[in-house]
N, C-alpha and C positions, 0 to 999 in steps of 0.2 A: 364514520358512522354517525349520523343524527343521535343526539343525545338523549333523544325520548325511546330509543331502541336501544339504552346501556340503563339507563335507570332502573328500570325491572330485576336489575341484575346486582343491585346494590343491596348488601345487607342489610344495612341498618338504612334505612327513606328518612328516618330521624336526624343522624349521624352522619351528615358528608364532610368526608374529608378525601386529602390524597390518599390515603392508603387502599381507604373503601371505593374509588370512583377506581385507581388503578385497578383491584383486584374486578371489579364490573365491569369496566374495559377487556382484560383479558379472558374473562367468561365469556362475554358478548361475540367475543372476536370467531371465536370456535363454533358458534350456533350455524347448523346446515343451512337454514335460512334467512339468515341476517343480509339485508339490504345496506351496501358503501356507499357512501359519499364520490362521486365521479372530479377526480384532481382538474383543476384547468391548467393549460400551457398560461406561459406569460403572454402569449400573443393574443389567447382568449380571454383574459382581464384586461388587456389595454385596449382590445375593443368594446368589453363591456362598460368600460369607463365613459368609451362616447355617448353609449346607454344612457347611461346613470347620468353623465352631467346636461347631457340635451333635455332628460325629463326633468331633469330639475329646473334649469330654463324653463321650461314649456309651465310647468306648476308655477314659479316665479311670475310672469307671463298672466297667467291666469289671475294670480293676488294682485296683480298691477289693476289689471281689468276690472277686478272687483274692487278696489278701491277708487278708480276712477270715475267708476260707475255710482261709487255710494257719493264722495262727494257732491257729483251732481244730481245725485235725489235730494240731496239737502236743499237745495235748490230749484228744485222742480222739475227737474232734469232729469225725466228717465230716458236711459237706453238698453234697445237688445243687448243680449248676453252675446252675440257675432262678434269676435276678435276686428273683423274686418269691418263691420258698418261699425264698431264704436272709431276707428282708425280713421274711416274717410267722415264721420260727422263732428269728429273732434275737433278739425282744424275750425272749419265754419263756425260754431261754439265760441272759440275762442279769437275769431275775429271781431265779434262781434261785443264790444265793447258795452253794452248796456244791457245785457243777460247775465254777466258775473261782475262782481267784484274783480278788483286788479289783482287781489292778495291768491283768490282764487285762480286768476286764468296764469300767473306766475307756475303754482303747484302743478296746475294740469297741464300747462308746456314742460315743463321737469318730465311727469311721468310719461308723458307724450315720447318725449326721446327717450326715455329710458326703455318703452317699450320696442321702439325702432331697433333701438340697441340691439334688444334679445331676440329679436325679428331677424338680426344679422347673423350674430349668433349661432340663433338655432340653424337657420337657410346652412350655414359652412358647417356644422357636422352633418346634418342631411347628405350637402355633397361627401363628406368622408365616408359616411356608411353606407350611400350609394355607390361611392367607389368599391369598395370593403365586396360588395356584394355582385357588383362587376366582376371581379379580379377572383371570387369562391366558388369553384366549380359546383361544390354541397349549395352553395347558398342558390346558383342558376338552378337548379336541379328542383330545388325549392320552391323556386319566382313562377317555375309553370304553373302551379298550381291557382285555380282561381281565389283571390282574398289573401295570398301570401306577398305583399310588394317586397323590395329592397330591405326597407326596414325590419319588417318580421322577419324573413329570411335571414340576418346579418344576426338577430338577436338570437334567434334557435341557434344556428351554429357556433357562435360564441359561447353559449348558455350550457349545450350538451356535447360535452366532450367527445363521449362515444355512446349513441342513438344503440349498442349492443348490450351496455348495462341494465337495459329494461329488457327484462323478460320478451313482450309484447308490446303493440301498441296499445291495448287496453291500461298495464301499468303505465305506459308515459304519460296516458291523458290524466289517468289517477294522478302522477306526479304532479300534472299540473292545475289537477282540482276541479277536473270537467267532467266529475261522476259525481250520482249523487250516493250520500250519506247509507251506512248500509246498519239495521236495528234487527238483526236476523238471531232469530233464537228459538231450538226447538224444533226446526224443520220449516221454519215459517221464516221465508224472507219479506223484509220490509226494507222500502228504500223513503230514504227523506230528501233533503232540499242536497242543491248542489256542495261540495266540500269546500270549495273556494280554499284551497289548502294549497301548498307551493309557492312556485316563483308567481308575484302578481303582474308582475310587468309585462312578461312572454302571453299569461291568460287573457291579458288586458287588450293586447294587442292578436288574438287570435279572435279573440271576440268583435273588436271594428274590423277585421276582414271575414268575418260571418256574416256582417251586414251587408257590406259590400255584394258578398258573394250572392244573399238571400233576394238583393234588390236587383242582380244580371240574373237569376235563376227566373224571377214572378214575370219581368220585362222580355225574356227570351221567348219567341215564337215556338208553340210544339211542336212541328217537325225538326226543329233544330236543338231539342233537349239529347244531353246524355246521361248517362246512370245516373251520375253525380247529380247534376241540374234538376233533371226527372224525378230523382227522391226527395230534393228538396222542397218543392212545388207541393208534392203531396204531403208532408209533412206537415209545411205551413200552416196547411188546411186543415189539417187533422187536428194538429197541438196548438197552436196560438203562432204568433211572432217572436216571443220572449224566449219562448222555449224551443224552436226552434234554431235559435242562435246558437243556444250552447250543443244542442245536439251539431250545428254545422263545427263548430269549434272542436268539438269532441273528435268530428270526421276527419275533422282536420289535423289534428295533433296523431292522429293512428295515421293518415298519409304519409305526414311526416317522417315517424317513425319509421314505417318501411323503406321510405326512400332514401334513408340515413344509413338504418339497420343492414340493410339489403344492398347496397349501391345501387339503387334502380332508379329509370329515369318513367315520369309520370305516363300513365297510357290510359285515359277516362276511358276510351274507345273499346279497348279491348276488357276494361271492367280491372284491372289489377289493382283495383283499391281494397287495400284489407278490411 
């Protein structure tokens, strides 16, 4: 159980200790409605770990860039925030003998390889969680879908044990923070900004394939729209580009869901999206 759903249940909010957190535990435990924590296998941690250590490379990565970047504004040196044109303008920079100091172009070959480094790095867990995702019948199941690659797919099935523990797909997208805010009181609902509440890495990445999907949705010819595509088009137009993402994200997490939930395989065609 999340511990913000045992708290309530604590006699004294003043007073924690073991006695009092035990005794709220087994109150909690008994509530008709209390929502569990879903256990993962070991197999579902040692894949999340490529998760976890690829994005932390990738952030790593990121500080490199911005530090490479600031060095050479000291210098007059500005570059695009592009991974890749700071990569192919860096060499030339630092051929170039009378745009920097020695002490300088030293440091910026250091971070130069250091960045290559994590370039390698990252590329060899890619291949593993593209294999991962190869080899997951849930996660193929998954990859149909437009905006879900390898990666996302590898992380949902890792992430969600059993896609049965949510009620609906409306609770899993709430799991993952892709509703908004709810101030309902009285008979009068009011909704606010998105929750941004959950896993951030799964939302993170549900969201760059909302873009994905939203850029093949506007570029697709209309006679070759389907549901999916077709509603996304008008939405665009209706709500903006910002908001429409998470609305795609939202769609997408309830697809998911079903297709987990249900053992079902994707059909735009025939409309079976929840």
């Amino acid at each position: 159980m999340a511990a913000e759903f045992v708290r309530p249940f604590r006699k004294s909010l003043a007073a924690k200790n073991d006695a009092n957190d035990a005794e709220a535990i087994c109150t909690a435990v008994v509530q008709p409605n209390m929502r569990f924590v879903s256990i993962k296998s070991v197999e579902q941690q040692a894949l999340l770990s490529l998760h976890r250590v690829r994005q932390g490379r990738i952030e790593e990565r990121t500080a490199s860039i911005n530090r490479l970047r600031g060095v050479l504004a000291e210098f007059g040196l500005v570059l695009p925030q592009s991974v890749a044109v700071v990569q192919r303008a860096l060499p030339a920079l630092l051929a170039d003998d009378e745009r920097l100091p020695f002490l300088v172009q030293r440091s910026l070959q250091a971070l130069l390889e250091h960045l290559r480094d994590l370039d390698l790095r990252i590329a060899g867990f890619d291949r593993d969680i593209a294999q991962h995702a190869k080899s997951s019948e849930s996660a193929q199941r998954l990859g149909a879908l437009s905006g879900v690659g390898p990666l996302t797919a590898s992380a949902v099935v890792a992430t969600v044990g059993n896609a049965q523990d949510y009620r609906n797909g409306r609770q899993f997208a709430a799991w993952l923070g892709l509703v908004p805010r709810q101030y309902s009181s009285g008979g009068k609902r009011k909704l606010g900004s998105i929750t941004r509440r959950g896993d951030a890495y799964l939302r993170a990445l549900l969201i760059q394939g909302a873009r994905s999907t939203l850029q093949a949705a506007l570029r697709r010819a209309p006679a070759r729209h389907d549901r999916l595509s077709a509603w996304i088009v008008q939405l665009a137009h209706r709500v903006g580009y910002h908001k429409t993402l998470v609305a795609i994200a939202n769609k997408h997490a309830r697809i998911i869901w079903a297709l987990l939930a249900r053992d079902q395989i994707l059909d735009l065609a025939r409309g079976s999206t929840p």
